[in-house]
C-alpha positions in Angstrom: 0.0 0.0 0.0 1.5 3.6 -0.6 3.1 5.6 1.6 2.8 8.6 -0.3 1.3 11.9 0.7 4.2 12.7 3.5 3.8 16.7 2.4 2.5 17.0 5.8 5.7 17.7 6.9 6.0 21.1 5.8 4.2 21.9 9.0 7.0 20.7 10.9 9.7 23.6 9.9 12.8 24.3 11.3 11.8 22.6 14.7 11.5 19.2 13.1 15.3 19.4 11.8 16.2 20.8 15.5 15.0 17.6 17.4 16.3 15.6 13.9 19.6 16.6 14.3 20.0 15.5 18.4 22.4 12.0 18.2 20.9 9.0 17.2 21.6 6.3 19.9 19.8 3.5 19.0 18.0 1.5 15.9 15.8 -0.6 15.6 18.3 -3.0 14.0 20.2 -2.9 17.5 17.2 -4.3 19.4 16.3 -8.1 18.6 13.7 -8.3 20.3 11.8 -6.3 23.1 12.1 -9.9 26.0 15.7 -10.4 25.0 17.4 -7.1 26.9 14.1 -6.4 29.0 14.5 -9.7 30.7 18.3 -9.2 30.7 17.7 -6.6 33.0 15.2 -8.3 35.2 17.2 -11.6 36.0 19.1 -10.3 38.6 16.0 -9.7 41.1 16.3 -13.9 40.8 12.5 -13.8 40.0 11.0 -15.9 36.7 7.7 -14.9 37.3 8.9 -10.9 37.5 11.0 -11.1 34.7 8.3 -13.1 32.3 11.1 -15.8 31.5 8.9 -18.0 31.2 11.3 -20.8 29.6 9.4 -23.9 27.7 6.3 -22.2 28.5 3.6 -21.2 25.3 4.0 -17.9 25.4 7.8 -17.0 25.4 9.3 -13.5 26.5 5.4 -12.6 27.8 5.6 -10.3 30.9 2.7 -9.5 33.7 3.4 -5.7 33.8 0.6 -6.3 36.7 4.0 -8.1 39.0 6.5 -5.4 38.2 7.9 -2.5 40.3 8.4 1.0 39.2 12.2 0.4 39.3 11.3 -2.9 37.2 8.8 -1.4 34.7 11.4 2.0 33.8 14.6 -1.0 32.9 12.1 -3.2 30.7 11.0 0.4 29.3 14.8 1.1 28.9 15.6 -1.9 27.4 12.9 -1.3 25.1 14.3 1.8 23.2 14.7 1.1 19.8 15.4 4.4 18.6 16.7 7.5 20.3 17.2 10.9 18.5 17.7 14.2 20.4 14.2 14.5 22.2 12.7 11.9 20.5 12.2 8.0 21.8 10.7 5.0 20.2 9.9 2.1 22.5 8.7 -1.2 21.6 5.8 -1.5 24.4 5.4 -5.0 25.9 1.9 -6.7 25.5 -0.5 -5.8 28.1 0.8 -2.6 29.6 -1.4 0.5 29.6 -0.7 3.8 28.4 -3.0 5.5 31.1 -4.9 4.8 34.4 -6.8 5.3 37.1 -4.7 6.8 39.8 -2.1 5.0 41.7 -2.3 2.5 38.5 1.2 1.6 36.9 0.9 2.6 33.7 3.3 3.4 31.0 2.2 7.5 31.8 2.9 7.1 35.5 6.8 6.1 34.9 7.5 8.7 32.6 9.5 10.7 34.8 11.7 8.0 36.0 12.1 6.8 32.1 12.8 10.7 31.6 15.7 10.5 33.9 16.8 7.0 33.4 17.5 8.1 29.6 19.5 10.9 30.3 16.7 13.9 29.8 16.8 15.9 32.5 13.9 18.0 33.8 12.7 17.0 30.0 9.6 14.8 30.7 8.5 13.1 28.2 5.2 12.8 26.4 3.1 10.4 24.9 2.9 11.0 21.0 1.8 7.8 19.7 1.2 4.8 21.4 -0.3 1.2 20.9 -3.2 0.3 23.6 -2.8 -1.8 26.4 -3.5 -4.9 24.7 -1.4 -4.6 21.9 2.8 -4.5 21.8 4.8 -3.0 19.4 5.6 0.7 19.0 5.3 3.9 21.2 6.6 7.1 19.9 7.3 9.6 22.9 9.3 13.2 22.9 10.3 15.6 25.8 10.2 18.5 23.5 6.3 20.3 23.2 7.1 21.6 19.9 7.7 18.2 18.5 4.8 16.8 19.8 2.2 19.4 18.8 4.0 19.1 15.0 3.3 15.9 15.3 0.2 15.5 16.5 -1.0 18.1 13.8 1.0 15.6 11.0 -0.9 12.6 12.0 -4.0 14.3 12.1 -3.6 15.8 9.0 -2.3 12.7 7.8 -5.7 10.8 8.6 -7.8 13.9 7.1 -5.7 12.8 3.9 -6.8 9.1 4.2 -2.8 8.2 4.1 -2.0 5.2 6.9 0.8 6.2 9.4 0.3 2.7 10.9 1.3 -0.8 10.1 -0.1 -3.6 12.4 0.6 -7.5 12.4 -2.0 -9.7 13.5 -2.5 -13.4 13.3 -5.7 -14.4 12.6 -7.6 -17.4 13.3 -9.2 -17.8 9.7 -7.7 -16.6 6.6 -9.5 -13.1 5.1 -11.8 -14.1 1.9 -9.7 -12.0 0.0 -6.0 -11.3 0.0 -6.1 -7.5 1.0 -8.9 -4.3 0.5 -10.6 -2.4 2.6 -12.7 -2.7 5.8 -15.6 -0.2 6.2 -18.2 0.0 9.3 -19.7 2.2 11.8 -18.8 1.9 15.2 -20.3 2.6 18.5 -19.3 2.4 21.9 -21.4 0.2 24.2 -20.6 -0.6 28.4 -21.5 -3.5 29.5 -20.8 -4.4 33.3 -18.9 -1.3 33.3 -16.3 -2.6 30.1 -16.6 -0.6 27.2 -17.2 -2.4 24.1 -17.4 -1.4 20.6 -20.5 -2.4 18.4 -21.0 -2.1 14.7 -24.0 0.2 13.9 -25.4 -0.8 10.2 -26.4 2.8 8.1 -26.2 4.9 10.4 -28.5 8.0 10.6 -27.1 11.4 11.2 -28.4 11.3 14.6 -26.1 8.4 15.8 -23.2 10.0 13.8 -23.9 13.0 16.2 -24.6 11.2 19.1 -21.1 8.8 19.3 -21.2 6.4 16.6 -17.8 6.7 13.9 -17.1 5.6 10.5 -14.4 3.9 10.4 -12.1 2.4 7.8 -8.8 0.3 7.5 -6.6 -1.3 4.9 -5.8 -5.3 5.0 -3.4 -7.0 3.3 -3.1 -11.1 3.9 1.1 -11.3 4.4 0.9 -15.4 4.7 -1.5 -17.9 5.6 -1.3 -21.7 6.9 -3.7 -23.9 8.2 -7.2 -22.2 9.1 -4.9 -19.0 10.0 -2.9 -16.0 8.6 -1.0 -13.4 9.2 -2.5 -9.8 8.3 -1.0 -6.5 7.6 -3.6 -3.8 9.0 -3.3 0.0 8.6 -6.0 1.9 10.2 -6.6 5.1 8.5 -9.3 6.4 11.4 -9.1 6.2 15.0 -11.7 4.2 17.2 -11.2 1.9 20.5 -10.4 -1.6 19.2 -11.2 -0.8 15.5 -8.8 -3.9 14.0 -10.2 -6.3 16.5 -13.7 -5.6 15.6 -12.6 -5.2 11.2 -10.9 -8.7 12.0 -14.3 -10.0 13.4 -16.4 -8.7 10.5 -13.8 -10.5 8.3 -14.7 -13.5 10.2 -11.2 -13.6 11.4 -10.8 -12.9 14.9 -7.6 -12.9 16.2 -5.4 -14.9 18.2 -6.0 -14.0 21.7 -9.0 -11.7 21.2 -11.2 -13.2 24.0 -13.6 -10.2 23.7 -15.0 -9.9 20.3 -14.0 -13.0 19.3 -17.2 -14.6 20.7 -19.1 -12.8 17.4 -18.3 -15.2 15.5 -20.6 -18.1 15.2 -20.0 -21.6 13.2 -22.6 -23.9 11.7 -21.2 -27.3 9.7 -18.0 -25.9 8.8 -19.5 -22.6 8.1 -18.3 -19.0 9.9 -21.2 -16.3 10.3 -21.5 -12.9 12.7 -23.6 -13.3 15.7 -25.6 -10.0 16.6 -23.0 -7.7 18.5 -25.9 -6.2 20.8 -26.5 -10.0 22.0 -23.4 -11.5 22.2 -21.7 -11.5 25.0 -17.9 -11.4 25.8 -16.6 -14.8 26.8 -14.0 -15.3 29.1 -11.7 -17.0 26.7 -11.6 -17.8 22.9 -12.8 -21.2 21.4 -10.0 -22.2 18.9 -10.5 -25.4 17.1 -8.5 -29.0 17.7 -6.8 -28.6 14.6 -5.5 -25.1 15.5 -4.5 -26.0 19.2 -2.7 -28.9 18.0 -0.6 -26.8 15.3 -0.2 -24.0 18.3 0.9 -27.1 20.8 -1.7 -25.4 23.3 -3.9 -26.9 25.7 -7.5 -25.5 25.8 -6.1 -24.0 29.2 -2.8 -22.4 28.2 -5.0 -21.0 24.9 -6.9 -19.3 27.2 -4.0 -17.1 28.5 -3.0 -16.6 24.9 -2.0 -12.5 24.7 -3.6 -10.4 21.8 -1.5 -11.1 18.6 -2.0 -7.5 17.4 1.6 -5.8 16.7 2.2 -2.2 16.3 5.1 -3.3 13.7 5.7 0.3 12.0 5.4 3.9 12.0 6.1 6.6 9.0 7.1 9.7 9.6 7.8 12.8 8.0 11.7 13.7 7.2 13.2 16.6 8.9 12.6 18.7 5.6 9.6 19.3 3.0 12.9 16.7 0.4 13.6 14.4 2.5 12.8 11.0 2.8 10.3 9.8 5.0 11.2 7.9 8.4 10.9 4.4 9.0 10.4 3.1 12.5 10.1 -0.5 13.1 9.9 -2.4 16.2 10.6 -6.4 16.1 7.8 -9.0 17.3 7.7 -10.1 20.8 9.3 -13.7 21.1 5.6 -15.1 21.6 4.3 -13.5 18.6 7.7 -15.5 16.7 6.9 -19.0 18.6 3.3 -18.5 16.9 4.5 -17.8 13.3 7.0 -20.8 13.6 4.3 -22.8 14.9 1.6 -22.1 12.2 4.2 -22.0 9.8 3.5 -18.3 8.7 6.6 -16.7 6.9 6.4 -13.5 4.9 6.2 -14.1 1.0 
């Protein structure tokens, strides 16, 4: 899909090549993986269960933010950097850790200070720019610098005004997409149900329940590789909305691994995969994944249903530091779980 239509950086101006010219002290070809140094740096406390080494286990390199202290959470966060220029930092966020809270929560917001210091910033905090929700991993683009921020909050914006994806996702899917890649359209609407907000296709809406909540939204898909019953997607949301590619996923009949909230839409008859009705369908407390499946994963119906969300924040694009340049590539590599999976299932890029 292209990645044209990075103009948008002309709004940047001189103080995008200030921050751009600050000393790059990582890459993302330095980091192999976000469990490799993160658990590094945990091992001394002595503690498997802290650290998320979790040996011949399933889910490989899989952390419980939940079981970390501060001191613990700011070194995985460290660890995590996979790109570092001037005020700007890239982190590859672990599976499961939120950005924000309630109060007294450990959160990715609540350690910023610490993470500011730990990296050398000063009485530069940093800020939140860009950042993959709690369930997902993959990247989180931060800065200490306001300026930087607002420009790029005003280039992603205007980049989804333009309809031009900032975003790449990975997600494995348990079903393969009828078609190899297009577009996923729907109208979504936020719904609570004992308290947990859930998201809930609205079919043509009227212009009332556009103005009272309910969203158009819209995302690109593109199947990557697919073995048996399963694939691996590329997904590139070009609007905002609280768990928009798990819900596109469902309406593609293709939930994804470790959605055990929107997963349950999805009915089958004989074979045959059709959408319950959202409004009706409650969230059950794990996913159903056939034999065939569990046996290919090496799961038990147990350890499936501690299976994390296989949704990836793989890759960002960003604006160069001038209107010529090229545009920035920021990649963050899979979590060592998310690997076992593709190994297992036999999913390799084409």
């Amino acid at each position: 899909m292209s990645q044209g239509g990075m103009g948008g950086c002309r709004v940047l101006g001189q103080v995008w090549g200030g921050w751009w010219r600050g000393p790059g002290v990582g890459s993302a070809r330095k980091v192999a993986s976000f469990g490799t140094e993160a658990r590094r740096q945990l091992q001394p406390r002595g503690s498997s269960k802290r650290s998320g080494t979790l040996g011949n286990q399933p889910f490989p390199g899989l952390l419980q933010p939940e079981n970390l202290s501060r001191e613990e959470l700011v070194h995985v966060l460290r660890a995590s950097v996979v790109d570092q220029r001037g005020p700007l930092v890239t982190l590859n966020k672990p599976q499961g850790l939120p950005v924000t809270g309630k109060p007294g929560e450990l959160t990715l917001l609540s350690v910023l200070p610490e993470l500011s210091q730990s990296l050398g910033l000063g009485e530069q905090e940093l800020q939140v720019v860009r950042a993959s929700g709690k369930e997902a991993s993959g990247l989180v683009l931060l800065s200490s610098c306001p300026q930087t921020v607002s420009c790029l909050q005003k280039f992603f914006t205007q980049s989804r005004r333009a309809r031009t994806p900032t975003a790449t996702y990975w997600a494995v899917t348990d079903g393969i997409p009828a078609t190899s890649e297009g577009r996923i359209q729907a109208a979504l609407k936020l719904e609570y149900v004992d308290d947990v907000g859930l998201a809930v296709p609205v079919k043509s809406p009227s212009r009332k329940d556009l103005l009272e909540g309910v969203k158009r939204t819209l995302s690109h898909f593109r199947v990557v590789a697919t073995g048996p019953g399963c694939a691996l997607v590329e997904l590139q949301p070009l609007t905002v909305f609280a768990s928009q590619l798990q819900v596109h996923m469902v309406l593609q009949l293709c939930p994804m691994l470790g959605d055990h909230t929107y997963s349950a839409r999805v009915g089958t008859v004989l074979g045959q995969r059709f959408l319950l009705p959202a409004e009706s369908t409650k969230p059950q407390k794990q996913q159903v994944l056939n034999e065939a499946l569990l046996r290919h994963l090496r799961l038990t119906p147990a350890q499936a249903s501690q299976m994390p969300l296989h949704l990836h924040l793989r890759c960002l694009h960003l604006p160069g530091p001038r209107p010529r340049d090229a545009p920035i590539e920021l990649l963050a590599p899979l979590p060592p779980y998310f690997s076992r999976t593709l190994q297992c299932l036999g999913l390799r890029q084409q």
